[in-house]
N, C-alpha and C positions, 0 to 999 in steps of 0.2 A: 754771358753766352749761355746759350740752354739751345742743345741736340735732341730729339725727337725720332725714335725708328720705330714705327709700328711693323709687325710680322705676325701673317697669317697662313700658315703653313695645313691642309688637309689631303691626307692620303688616304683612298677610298680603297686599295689593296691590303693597308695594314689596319684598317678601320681607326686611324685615330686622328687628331686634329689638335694642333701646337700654334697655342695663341703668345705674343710676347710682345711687352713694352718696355723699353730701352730708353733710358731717359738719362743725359749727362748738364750737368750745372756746375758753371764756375763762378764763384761770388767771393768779393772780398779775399783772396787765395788760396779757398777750398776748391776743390775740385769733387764733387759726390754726383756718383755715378750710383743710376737704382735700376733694375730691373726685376720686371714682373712677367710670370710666364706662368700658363695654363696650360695643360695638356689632359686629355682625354681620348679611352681607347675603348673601344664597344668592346668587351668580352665577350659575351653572349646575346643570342636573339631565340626568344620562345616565341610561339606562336600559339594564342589563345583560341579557344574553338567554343567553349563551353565556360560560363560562372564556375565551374567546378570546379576547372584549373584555377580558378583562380586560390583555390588554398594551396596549391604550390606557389604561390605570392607570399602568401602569408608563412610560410615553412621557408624562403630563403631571408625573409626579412626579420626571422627568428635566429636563423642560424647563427652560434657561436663560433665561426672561423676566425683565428686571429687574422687572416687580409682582411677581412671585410668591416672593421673597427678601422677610425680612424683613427691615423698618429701626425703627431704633432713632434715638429724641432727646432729649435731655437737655436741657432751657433753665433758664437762671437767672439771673434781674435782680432788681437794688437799686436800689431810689426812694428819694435821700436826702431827697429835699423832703418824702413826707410818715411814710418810713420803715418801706416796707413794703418784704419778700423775696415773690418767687417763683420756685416750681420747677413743672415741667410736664417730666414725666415717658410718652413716647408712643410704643408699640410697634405697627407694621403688619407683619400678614401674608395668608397664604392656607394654608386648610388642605383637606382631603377626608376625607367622612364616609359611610359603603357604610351603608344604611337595608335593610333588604331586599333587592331586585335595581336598587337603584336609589344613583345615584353624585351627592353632591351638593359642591360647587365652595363653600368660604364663606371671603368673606374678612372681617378684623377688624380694627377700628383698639379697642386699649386705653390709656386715659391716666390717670395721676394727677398732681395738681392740690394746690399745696400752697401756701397765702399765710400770711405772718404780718406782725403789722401791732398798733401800741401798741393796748391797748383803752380806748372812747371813754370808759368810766367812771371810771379812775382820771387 
């Protein structure tokens, strides 16, 4: 048996946009369930008028903010009681994307999502 949920979720009032793939597999009498989700939110929008701004480019892609590094996290826990694994798998950053004369700020949290657990049928 193998499930299938794509979702694609975009809200133009919060500026951000939530992608997710939802995937469950039963084989042999495992049961693994994985999910993978993108999300992305415009923080800011500049608007270029002159090359000159553009060294304010160069001065935000210098800046040492710890948001704007990205982090990395790796989790993983075992439930003996009822014997399921998880991993969760979650990269945050910030990135810049030049549209025409216009400078947009987005940052993005990506995760996968990864359970296995006996399945209830055998």
């Amino acid at each position: 048996m193998r499930d299938l949920v794509f979702k694609a979720l975009t809200s133009a009032e919060s500026k951000k946009r939530d992608l997710c793939i939802q995937e469950t597999i039963e084989k042999e009498g495992v049961l693994a369930k994985t999910e993978r989700r993108c999300r992305y939110f415009v923080m800011g929008k500049t608007h270029i008028e002159d090359i000159k701004d553009a060294q304010e480019l160069a001065e935000l892609k210098f800046a040492d903010a710890p948001y704007k590094k990205k982090h990395y996290y790796i989790l993983k826990k075992h439930d003996n009681d009822c014997g399921e694994d998880r991993i969760l798998c979650k990269i945050a950053g910030m990135f810049y994307v030049v549209y025409g004369s216009d400078l947009y700020c987005i940052a993005y949290v990506h995760s996968f999502k990864i359970e296995f657990s006996e399945s209830k049928k055998s």
